[in-house]
C-alpha positions as CSV (number, residue, x, y, z in Angstrom):
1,X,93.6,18.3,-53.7
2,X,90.6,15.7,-53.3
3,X,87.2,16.9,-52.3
4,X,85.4,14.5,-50.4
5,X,82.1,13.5,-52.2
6,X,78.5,13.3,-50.2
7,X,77.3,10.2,-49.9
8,X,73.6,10.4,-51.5
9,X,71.0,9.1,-49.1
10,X,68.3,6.6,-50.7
11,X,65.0,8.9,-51.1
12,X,63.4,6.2,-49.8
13,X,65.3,6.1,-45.9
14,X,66.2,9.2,-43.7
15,X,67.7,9.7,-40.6
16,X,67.2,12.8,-38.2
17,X,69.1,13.4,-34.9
18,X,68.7,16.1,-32.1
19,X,69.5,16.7,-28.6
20,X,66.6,16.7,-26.3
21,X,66.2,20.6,-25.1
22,X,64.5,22.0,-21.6
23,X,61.7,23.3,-23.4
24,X,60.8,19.9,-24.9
25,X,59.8,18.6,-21.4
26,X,57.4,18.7,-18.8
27,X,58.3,20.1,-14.8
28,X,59.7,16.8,-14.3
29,X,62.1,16.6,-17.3
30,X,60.1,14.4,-19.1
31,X,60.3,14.4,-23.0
32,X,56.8,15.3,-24.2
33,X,55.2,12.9,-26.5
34,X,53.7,15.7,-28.2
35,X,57.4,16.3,-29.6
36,X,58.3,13.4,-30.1
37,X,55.2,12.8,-32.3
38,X,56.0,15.9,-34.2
39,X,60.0,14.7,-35.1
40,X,58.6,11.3,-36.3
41,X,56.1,12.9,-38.3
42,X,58.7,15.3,-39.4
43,X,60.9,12.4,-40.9
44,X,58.4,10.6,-42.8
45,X,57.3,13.6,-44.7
46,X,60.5,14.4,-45.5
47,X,61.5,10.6,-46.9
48,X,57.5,10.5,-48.5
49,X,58.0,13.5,-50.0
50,X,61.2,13.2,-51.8
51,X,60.3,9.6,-52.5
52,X,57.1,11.1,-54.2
53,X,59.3,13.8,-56.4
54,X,61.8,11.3,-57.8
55,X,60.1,10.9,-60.9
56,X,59.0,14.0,-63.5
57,X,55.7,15.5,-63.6
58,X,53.8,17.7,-61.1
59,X,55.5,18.3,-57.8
60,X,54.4,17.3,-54.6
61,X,54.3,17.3,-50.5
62,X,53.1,14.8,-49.2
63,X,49.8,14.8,-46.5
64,X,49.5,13.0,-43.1
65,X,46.4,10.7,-43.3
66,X,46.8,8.1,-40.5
67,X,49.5,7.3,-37.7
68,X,49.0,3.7,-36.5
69,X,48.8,2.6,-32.9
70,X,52.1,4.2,-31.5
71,X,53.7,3.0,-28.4
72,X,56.5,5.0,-26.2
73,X,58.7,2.2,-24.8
74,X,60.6,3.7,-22.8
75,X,60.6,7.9,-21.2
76,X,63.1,10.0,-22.9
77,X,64.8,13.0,-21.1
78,X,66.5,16.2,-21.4
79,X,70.4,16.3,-22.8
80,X,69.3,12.6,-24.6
81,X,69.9,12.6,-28.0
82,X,67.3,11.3,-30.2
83,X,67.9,9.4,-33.4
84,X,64.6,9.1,-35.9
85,X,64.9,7.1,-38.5
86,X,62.7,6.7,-41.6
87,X,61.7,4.1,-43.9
88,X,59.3,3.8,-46.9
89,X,57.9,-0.1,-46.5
90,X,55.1,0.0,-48.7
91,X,53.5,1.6,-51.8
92,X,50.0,1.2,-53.2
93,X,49.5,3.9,-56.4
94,X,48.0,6.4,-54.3
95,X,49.6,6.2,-50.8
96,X,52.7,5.2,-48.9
97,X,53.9,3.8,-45.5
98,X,56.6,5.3,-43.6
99,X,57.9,2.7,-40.7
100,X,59.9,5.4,-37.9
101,X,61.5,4.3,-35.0
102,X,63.2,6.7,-32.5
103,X,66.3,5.7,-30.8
104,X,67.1,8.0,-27.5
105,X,70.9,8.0,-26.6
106,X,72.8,9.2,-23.3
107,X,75.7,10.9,-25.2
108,X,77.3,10.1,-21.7
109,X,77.5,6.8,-20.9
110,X,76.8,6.0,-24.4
111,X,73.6,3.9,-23.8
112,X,70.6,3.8,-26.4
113,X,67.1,2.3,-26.1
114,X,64.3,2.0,-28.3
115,X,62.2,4.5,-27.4
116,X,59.5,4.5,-30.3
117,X,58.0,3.1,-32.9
118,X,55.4,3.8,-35.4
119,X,53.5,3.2,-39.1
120,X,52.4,6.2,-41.1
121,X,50.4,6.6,-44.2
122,X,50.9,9.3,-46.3
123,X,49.3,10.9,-49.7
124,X,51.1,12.7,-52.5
125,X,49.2,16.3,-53.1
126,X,49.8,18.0,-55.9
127,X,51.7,21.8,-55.5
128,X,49.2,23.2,-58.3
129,X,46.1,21.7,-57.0
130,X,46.5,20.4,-53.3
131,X,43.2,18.5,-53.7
132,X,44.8,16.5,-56.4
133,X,46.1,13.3,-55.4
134,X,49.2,11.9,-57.5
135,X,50.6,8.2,-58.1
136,X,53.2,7.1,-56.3
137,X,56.6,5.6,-57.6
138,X,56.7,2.0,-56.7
139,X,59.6,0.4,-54.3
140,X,61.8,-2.6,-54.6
141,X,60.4,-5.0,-51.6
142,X,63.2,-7.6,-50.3
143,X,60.6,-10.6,-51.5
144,X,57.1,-11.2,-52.2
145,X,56.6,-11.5,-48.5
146,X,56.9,-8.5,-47.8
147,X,55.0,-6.9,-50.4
148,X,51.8,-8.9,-49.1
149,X,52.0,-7.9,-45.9
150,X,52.2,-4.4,-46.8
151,X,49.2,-4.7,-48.9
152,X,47.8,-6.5,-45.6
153,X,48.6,-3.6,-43.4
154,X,47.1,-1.3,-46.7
155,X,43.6,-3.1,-46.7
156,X,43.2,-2.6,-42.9
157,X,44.1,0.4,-42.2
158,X,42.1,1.5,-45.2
159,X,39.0,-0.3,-43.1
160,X,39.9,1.4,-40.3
161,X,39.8,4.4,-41.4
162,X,36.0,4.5,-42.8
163,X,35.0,2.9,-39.9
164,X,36.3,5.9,-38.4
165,X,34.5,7.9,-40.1
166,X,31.0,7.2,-38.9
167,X,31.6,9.0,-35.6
168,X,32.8,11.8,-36.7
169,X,30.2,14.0,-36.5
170,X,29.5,13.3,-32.2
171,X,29.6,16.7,-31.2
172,X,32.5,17.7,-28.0
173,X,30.3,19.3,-25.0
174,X,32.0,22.8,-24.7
175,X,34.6,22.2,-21.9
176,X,33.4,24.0,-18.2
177,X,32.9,27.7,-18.1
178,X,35.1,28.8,-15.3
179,X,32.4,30.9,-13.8
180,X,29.8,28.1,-13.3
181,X,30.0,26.0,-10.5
182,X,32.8,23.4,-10.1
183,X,32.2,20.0,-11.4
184,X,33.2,17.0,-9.5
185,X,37.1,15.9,-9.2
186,X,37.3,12.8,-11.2
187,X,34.6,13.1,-13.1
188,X,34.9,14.1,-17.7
189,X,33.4,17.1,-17.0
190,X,36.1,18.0,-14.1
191,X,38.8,17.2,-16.6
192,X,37.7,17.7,-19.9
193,X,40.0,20.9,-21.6
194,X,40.2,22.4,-25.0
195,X,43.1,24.0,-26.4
196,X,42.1,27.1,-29.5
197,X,45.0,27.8,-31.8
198,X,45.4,30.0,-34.2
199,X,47.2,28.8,-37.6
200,X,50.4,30.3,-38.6
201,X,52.9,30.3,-41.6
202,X,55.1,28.5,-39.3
203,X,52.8,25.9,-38.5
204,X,52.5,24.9,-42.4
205,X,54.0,23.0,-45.6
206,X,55.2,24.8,-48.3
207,X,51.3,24.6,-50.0
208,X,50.0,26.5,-46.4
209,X,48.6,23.6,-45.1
210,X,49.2,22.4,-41.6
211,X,52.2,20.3,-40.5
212,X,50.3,16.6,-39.4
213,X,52.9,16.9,-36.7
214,X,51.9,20.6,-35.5
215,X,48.4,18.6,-34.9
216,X,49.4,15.7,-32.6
217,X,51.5,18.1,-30.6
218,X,48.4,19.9,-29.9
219,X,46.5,17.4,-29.7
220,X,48.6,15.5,-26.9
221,X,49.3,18.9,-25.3
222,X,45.6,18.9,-24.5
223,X,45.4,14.9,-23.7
224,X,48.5,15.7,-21.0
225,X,46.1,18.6,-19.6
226,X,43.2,16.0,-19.3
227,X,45.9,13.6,-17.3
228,X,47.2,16.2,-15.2
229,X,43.6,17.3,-13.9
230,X,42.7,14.0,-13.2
231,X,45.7,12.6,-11.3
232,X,47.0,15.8,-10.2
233,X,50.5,14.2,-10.7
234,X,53.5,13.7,-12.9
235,X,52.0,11.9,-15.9
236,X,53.3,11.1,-19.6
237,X,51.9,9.4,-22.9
238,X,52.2,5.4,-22.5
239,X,50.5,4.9,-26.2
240,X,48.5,6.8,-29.2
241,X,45.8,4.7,-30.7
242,X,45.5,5.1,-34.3
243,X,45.4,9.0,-35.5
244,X,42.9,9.9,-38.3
245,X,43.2,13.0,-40.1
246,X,40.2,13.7,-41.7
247,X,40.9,16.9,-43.7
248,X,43.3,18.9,-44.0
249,X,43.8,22.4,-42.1
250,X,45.1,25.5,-44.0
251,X,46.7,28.7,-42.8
252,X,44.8,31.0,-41.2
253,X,42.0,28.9,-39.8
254,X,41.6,28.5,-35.7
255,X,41.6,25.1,-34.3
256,X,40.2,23.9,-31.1
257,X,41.3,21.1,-29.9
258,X,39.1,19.2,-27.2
259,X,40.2,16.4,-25.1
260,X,37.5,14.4,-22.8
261,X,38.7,10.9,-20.6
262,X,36.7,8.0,-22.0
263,X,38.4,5.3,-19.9
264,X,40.4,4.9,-16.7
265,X,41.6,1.3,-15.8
266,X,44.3,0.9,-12.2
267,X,47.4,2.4,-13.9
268,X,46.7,4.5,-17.3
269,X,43.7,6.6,-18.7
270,X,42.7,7.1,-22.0
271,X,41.7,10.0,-23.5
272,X,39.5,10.8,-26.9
273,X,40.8,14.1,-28.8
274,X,39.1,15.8,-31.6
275,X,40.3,18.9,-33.4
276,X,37.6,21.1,-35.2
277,X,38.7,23.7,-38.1
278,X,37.3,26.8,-39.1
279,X,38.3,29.9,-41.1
280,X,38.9,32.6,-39.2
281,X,37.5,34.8,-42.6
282,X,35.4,32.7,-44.2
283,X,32.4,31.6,-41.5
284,X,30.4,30.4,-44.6
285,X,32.7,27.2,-45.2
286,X,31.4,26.4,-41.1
287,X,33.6,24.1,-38.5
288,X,34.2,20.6,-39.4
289,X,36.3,17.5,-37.7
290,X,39.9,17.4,-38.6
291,X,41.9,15.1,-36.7
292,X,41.0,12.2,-34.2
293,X,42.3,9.8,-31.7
294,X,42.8,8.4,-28.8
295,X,45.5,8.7,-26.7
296,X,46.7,6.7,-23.2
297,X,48.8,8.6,-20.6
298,X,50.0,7.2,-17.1
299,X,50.8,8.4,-13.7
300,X,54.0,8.3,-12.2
301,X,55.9,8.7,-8.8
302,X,59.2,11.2,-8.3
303,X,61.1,7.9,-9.2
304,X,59.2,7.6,-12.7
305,X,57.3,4.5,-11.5
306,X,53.7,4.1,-12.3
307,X,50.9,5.2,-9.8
308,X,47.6,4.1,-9.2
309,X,45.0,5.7,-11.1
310,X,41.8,7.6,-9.4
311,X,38.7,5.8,-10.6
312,X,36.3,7.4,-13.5
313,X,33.0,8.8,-12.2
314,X,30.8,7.9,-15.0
315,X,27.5,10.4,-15.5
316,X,24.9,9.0,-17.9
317,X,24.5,6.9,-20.6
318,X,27.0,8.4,-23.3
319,X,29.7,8.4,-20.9
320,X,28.7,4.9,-20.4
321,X,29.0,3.7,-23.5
322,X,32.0,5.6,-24.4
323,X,33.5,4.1,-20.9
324,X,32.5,0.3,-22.1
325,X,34.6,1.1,-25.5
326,X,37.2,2.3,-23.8
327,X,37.6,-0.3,-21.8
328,X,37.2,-3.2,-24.4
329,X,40.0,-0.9,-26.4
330,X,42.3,-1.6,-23.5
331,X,41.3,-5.2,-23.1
332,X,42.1,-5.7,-26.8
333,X,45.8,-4.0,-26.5
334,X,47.0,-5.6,-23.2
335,X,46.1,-8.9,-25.1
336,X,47.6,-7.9,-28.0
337,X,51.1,-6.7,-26.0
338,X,50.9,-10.2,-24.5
339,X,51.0,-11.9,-27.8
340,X,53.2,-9.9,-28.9
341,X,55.3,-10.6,-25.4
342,X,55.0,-14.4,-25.7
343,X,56.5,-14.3,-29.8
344,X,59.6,-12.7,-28.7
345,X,60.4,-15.2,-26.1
């Protein structure tokens, strides 16, 4: 009697698959983005990190740094099944790239649509030393094509990412005390929340550091909040501008996770979202910025149609500025789309 060999999967592609759940969505039966975030971010540490083991030496997980612009094309819903699949597109010696895109299916008309995709840049860290960063194994590219524009995409984000940097420090207002008086509707203040979790072995890699996906569920858990208290309506993510992870979080610390509006244009908001760290034993080490982004949510109807937008009530210079930064953000991307629009025609 034969027994049927397992195909071995390339270590540097995965594929991951689950049926959408109740608890995955909002009232309306919307998927979260939160969780869809966390399944993408899921799959491409699993293809980084056994990517990152293939060779001997010291072994390795690999660490969220950055998650480029990510755009939800289309809702997904509960009983859809969703199909994430992984693939490692570029290597420089200390980093990777893991392309994902997320395919939703209705198991019963069998229809699919391309729900997702994203571009995320991971580090190998070392199991004995997790401040250690390890080389990479190189991959094959198709053609030298390729390889340049990965190294293109490399340099930027790379750019991007210490530009990043010097903001990090702006301090998040504590969010309203319930006891004061109420702040206007539509203005940050009315709307700004904060989320304060507390780190768990559950949330964490094997080397008790936190899961980058645990983060950006939080993190648009609390940019949904923001939304919510703005439109008072049936809202969901549109888009995440780049995510920055700073440093990393380890078991055992709390998190707070504060989300403020920056920028309101007709038909979608964005919202800024920092997460701060401290140990919960050791004040001495003090709080310091995490994670960072920006994240775009719109409003929509009982027919999942997009609704007008209440305008931003802008109080002083900060929120101002940060307005005027928002909004040349959300010039930049609807010209971008546009482009991007006209090439495929």
């Amino acid at each position: 009697m034969s027994v049927p060999q397992m195909r071995e999967a390339s270590p540097s592609t995965l594929q991951l698959c689950r049926v959408m759940r109740p608890d995955d969505a909002n009232i309306k039966g919307n998927i979260h983005g939160g969780i869809i975030l966390k399944m993408i971010e899921e799959a491409g540490g699993i293809v980084g990190t056994r990517h990152c083991n293939t060779l001997n030496g010291d072994r390795c997980w690999v660490a969220l740094v950055r998650v480029e612009k990510t755009e939800f094309l289309f809702p997904v819903f509960i009983g859809e099944v969703v199909h994430v699949s992984a693939e490692i597109t570029y290597t420089s010696k200390h980093s990777l790239e893991v392309q994902v895109k997320v395919v939703a299916e209705n198991i019963l008309t069998g229809t699919k649509k391309l729900a997702n995709k994203a571009a995320l840049w991971y580090v190998p860290c070392s199991l004995q030393n997790a401040d250690k960063i390890l080389e990479v194994p190189p991959i094959t590219y198709a053609n030298a094509e390729r390889e340049e524009e990965g190294r293109k995409r490399y340099e930027a984000q790379k750019i991007e990412r210490h530009e990043t940097k010097a903001r990090l420090e702006e301090a998040m207002p504590p969010p309203p005390n319930p006891e004061d008086a109420p702040k206007e509707r539509h203005t940050v203040g009315f709307s700004q929340s904060s989320l304060i979790h507390l780190v768990g072995p559950s949330d964490c890699t094997i080397d008790d550091y936190v899961y980058g996906g645990v983060t950006m569920k939080l993190m648009d858990e609390v940019a949904g909040i923001v939304s919510a208290r703005h439109c008072n309506t049936n809202i969901v993510t549109a888009s995440v501008d780049a995510i920055n992870f700073h440093r990393k979080i380890r078991k055992g610390c709390v998190v707070t996770v504060t989300g403020r509006l920056t920028f309101v244009s007709n038909k979608s908001m964005e919202i800024e979202v920092l997460v701060d760290a401290a140990s919960l034993v050791n004040e001495e080490k003090g709080r310091y910025r995490a994670v960072s982004a920006f994240f775009t949510f719109i409003s929509l109807d009982k027919d999942n149609k997009p609704l007008p937008v209440p305008p931003l009530k802008i109080e002083g210079e900060d929120e101002q500025r940060r307005f005027e930064e928002g909004k040349a953000r959300y010039l930049q991307n609807k010209a971008k789309r546009l482009a991007d629009k006209e090439r495929q025609q």
